[in-house]
C-alpha positions in Angstrom: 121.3 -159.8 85.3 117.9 -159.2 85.9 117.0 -160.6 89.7 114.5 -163.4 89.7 111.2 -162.4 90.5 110.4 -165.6 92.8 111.9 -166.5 96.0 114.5 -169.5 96.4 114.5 -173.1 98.0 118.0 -175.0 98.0 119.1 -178.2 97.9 120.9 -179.5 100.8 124.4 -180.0 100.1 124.5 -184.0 100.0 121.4 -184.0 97.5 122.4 -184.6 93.7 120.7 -182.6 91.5 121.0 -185.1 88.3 118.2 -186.5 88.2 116.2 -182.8 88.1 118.5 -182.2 85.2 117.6 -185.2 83.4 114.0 -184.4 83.9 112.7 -186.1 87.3 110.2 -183.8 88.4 110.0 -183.4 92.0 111.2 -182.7 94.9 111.2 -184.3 97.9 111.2 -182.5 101.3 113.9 -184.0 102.8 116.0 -183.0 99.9 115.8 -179.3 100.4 117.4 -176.9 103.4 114.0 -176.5 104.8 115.1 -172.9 107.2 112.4 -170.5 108.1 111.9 -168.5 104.8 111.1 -172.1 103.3 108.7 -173.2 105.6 107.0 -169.8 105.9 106.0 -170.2 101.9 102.3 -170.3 101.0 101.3 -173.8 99.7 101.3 -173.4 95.7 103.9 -170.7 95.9 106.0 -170.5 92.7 110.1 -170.5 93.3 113.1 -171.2 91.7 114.8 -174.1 92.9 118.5 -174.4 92.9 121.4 -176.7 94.0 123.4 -176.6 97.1 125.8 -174.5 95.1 123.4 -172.2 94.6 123.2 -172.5 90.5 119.5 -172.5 89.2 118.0 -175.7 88.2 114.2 -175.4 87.5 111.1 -173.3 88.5 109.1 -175.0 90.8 105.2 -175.4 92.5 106.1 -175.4 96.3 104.4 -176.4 98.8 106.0 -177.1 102.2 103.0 -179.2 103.8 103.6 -182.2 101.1 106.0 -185.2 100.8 106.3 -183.4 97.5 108.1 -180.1 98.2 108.7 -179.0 95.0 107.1 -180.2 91.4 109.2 -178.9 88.5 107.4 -176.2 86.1 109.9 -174.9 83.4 113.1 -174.2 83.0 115.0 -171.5 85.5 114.4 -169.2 82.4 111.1 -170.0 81.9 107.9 -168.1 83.2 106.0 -166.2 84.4 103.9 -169.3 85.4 100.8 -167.5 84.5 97.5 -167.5 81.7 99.9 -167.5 78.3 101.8 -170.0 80.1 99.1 -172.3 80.6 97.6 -172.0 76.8 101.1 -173.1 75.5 101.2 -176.4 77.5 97.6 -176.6 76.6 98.3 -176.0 72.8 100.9 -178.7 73.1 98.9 -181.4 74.6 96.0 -180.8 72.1 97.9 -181.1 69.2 98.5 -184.2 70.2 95.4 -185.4 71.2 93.8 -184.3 67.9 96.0 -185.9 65.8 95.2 -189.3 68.0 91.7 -189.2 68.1 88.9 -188.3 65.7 86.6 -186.3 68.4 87.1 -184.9 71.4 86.7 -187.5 73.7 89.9 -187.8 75.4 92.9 -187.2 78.6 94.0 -183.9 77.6 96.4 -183.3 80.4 98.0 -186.1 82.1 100.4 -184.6 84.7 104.2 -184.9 84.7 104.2 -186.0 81.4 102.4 -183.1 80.2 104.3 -180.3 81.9 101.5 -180.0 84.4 102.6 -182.0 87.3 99.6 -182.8 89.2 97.5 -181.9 86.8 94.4 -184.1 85.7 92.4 -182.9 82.9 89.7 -185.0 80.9 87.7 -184.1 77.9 83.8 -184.7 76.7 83.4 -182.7 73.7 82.4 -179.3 74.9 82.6 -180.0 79.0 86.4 -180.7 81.1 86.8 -182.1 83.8 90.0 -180.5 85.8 91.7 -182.5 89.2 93.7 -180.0 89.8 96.2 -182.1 92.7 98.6 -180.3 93.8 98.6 -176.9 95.7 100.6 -174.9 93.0 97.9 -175.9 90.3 94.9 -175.2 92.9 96.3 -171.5 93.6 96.3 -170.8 89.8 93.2 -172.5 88.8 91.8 -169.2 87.4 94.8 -169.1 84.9 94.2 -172.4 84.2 90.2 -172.3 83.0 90.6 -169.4 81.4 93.6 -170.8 79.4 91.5 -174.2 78.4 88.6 -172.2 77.5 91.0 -170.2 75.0 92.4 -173.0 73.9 90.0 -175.3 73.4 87.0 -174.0 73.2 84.7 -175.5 76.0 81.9 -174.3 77.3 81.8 -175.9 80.5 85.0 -176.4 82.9 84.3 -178.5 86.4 86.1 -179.0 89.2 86.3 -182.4 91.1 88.3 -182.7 94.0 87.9 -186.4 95.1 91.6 -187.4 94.3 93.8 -188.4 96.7 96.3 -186.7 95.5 94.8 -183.7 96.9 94.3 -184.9 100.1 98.0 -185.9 100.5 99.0 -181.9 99.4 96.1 -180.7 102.1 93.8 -179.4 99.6 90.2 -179.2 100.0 87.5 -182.0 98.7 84.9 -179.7 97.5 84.1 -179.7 93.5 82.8 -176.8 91.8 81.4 -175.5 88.1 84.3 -173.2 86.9 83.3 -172.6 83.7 79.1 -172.6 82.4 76.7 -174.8 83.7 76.7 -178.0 85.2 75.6 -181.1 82.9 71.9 -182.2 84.5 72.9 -185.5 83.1 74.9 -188.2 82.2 76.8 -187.4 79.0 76.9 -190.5 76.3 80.6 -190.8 75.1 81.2 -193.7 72.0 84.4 -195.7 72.4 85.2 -198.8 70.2 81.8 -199.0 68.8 80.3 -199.3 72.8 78.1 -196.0 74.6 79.3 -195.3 77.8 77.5 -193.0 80.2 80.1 -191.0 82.3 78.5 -189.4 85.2 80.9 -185.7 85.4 78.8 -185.1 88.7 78.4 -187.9 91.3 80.9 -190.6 89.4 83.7 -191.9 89.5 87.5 -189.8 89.6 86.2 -187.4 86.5 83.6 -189.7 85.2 84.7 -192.4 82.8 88.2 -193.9 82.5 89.9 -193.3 79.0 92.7 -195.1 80.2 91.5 -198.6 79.2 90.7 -197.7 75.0 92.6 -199.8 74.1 92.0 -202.8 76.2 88.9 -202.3 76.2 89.6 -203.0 72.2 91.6 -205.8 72.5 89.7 -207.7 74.8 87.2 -207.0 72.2 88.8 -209.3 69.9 88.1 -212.0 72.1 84.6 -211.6 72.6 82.5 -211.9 69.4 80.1 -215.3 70.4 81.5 -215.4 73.6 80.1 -215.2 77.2 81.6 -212.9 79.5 82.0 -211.8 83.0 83.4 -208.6 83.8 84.6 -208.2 87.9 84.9 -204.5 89.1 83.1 -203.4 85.7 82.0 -199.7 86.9 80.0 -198.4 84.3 80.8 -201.4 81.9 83.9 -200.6 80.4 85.3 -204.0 78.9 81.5 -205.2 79.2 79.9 -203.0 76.8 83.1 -203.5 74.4 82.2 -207.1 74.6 78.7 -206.3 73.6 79.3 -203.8 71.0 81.8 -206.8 69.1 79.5 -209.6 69.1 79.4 -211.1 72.4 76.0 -213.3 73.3 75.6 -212.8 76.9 77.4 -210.4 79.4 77.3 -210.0 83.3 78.9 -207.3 84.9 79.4 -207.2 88.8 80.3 -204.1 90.9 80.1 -202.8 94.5 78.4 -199.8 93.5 74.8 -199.5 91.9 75.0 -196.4 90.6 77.8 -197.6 88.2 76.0 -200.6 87.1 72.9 -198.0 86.4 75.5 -196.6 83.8 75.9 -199.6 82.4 72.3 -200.5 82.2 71.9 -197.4 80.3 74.7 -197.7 78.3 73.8 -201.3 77.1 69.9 -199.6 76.4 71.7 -197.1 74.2 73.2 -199.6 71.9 70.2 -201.8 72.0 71.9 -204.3 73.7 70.4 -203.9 77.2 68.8 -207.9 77.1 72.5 -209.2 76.5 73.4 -207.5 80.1 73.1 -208.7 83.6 74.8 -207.3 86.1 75.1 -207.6 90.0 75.9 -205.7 92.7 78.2 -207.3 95.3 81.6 -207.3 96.4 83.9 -208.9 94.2 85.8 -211.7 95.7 82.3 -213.1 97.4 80.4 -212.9 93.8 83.8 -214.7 92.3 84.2 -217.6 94.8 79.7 -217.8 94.9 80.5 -218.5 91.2 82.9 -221.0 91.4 81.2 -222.7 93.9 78.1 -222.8 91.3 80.9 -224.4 88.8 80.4 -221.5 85.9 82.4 -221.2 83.1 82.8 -218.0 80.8 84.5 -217.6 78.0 86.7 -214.3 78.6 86.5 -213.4 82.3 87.9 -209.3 82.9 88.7 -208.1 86.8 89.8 -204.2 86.6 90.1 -204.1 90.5 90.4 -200.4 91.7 94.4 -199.9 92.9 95.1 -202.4 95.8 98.9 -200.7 95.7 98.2 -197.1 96.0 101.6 -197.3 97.6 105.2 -198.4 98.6 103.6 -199.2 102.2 100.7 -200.8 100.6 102.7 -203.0 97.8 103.0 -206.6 99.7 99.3 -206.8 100.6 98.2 -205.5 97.2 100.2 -207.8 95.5 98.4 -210.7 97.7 95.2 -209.2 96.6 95.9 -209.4 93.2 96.6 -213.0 93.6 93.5 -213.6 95.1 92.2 -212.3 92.2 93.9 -214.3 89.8 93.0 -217.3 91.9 89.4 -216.6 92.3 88.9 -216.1 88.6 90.7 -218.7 86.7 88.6 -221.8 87.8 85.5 -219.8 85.8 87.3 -219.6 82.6 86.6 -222.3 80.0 89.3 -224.2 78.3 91.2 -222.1 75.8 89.3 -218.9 76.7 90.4 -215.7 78.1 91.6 -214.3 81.4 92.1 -210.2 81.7 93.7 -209.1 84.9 94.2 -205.7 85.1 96.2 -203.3 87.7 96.1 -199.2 88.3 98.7 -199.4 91.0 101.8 -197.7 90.2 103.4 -199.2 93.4 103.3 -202.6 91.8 105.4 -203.1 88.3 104.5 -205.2 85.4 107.2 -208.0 87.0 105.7 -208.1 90.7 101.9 -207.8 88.7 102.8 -210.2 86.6 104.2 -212.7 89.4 101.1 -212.5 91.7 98.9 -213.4 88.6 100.9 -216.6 87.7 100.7 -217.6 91.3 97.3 -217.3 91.7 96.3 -218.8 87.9 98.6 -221.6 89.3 97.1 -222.2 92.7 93.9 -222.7 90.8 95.4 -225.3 89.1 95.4 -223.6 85.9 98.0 -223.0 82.7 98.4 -219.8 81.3 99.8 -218.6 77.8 100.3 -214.5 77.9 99.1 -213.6 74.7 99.0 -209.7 75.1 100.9 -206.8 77.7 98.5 -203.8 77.8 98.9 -200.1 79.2 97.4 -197.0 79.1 97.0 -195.3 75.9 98.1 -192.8 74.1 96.3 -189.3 75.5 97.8 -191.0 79.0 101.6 -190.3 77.8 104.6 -191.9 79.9 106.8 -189.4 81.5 110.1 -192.1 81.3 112.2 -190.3 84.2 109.1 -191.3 86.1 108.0 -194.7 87.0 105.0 -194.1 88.6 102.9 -192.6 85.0 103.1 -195.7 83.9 100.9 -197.6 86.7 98.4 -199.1 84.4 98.8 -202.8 83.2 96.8 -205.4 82.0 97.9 -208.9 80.7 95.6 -211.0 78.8 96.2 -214.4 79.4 94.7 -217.9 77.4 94.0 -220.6 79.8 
């Protein structure tokens, strides 16, 4: 046999190695002897990991300054983790992706579920947007743009850095042009009949946020000759649906201005910019000035960013989310439409769920839950793990 050309971490003798078997993909760092040769391996080194009986299980990303010691690659066979490596996972997600969607204008790499754990990569036509987050994918980033400029054909690659994932691995925050040049603007991208502006350069996370298509689309359905308010709108996702469907009158209301500039812009694309207010102020003041003014809308949409980011954080984002629901059901009109929305993977559709109904019953409200959304399709569920599936929003009638 042919020795392996990467060097070993073990797992400690009381660690099961089932659930790597059955395709969990990583590794935590109490779970693995952790001796000197371990601890002396570069962040983003590439190893084979095996169990405490020292039988092969996966190749892995290491990196012995993260929670996260080890994020499963391939297959102990697999490899060489390097450039024709990349443009098959690559070739796999795009297939994919093009069969979904009619232009390029998508996620094409969502992590774990993707083979590329840690891996964020969005599409705009001819420009991606990589986040690469963890320290295996940050070492190999060379491999990596040159094997999504084969594949896909993009002229222009960018890095941004501003996840949190990355600070979490001990990876620096500075973005950078990989690939051409850097977009002088903000690039229009067409979604369920709406123009969105997604600033690739100063936004938010990569610039836009594909993950709500189809949300966006269903609360859509709700909106033709309505009046709505959308909370936490950033650059107007489910408010420039609205518009595009028929809606008479929409405000939007965000903490930051440069998001609502986007939105402004992308209303004046459609020709809708004299249906659009919007208002920048924090959210929870702007929703309880509005119920003191005794407003009514007919769909009202809050898209909070994640109060849960984590296990620690869970209770208190949970309360948050109440306040939320509570804060937003007194401006609804009879029979219309309530969207609460969650991005926290720490809190599940029950305990998301739960805190809504508390706080759409505290306002003295009754609910019917007419729809359970998630993510869609270009952001694929890895099942062994719980946490790809963090988005969900619940349309409720009141």
């Amino acid at each position: 046999m042919t020795p392996s050309p990467f060097p070993v971490i073990r797992l400690k003798p009381k660690t099961k190695p089932q659930a790597i078997r059955r395709g969990y993909p990583w590794v935590f760092a109490n779970e693995v002897v952790t001796d000197r040769r371990t601890r002396s391996l570069e962040p983003g080194s590439i190893a084979i990991l095996e169990d405490a009986e020292r039988a092969p299980l996966a190749i892995v990303g290491v990196n012995p300054d993260s929670k996260i010691i080890g994020r499963v690659l391939d297959a102990p066979d697999g490899g060489p983790i390097d450039q024709a490596w990349f443009v098959q996972r690559f070739r796999k997600a795009l297939s994919l992706r093009e069969r979904l969607f009619p232009t390029p204008f998508y996620r094409l790499i969502h992590a774990e579920a993707d083979g590329l754990p840690g891996v964020i990569i969005d599409r705009f036509g001819d420009i991606a947007v990589v986040q690469p987050n963890a320290a295996w994918a940050d070492r190999l980033l060379p491999e990596m743009t040159a094997a999504l400029a084969e594949v896909t054909g993009v002229t222009t690659i960018l890095k941004n850095s501003g996840g949190r994932g990355r600070s979490l691995e001990g990876l620096d925050d500075a973005d950078a042009t990989l690939l051409g040049d850097a977009p002088t603007a903000p690039i229009p991208v067409e979604m369920n009949g709406a123009i969105y502006m997604a600033d690739l350069i100063g936004g938010q996370k990569t610039g836009l946020f594909y993950d709500q298509r189809p949300n966006h689309a269903f609360a859509a359905r709700l909106a033709h000759g309505a009046r709505v308010l959308d909370v936490f709108s950033h650059v107007g996702g489910f408010g420039l649906a609205a518009l595009a469907a028929g809606a008479t009158q929409v405000h939007c209301i965000d903490g930051s201005e440069s998001a609502l500039d986007l939105a402004r812009a992308g209303a004046g694309r459609m020709n809708m910019d004299a249906a659009l207010t919007t208002q920048r102020a924090d959210a929870f003041a702007a929703l309880a000035e509005l119920g003191d003014a005794a407003e009514r809308f007919d769909v009202v949409v809050c898209d909070p960013p994640a109060f849960a980011p984590s296990q620690k954080a869970r209770e208190a984002g949970l309360r948050a989310y109440e306040r939320v629901a509570r804060l937003a059901a007194p401006l609804v009109s009879e029979d219309g439409y309530l969207v609460l929305c969650s991005c926290s993977h720490a809190a599940d559709l029950s305990a998301f769920t739960g805190a809504c109904l508390r706080g759409i019953g505290r306002a003295g409200r009754r609910a019917q839950l007419i729809h359970t959304g998630q993510a869609g399709p270009d952001h694929p569920l890895l099942p062994q793990l719980a946490e790809s599936g963090y988005l969900k929003a619940l349309f409720f009638r009141l």
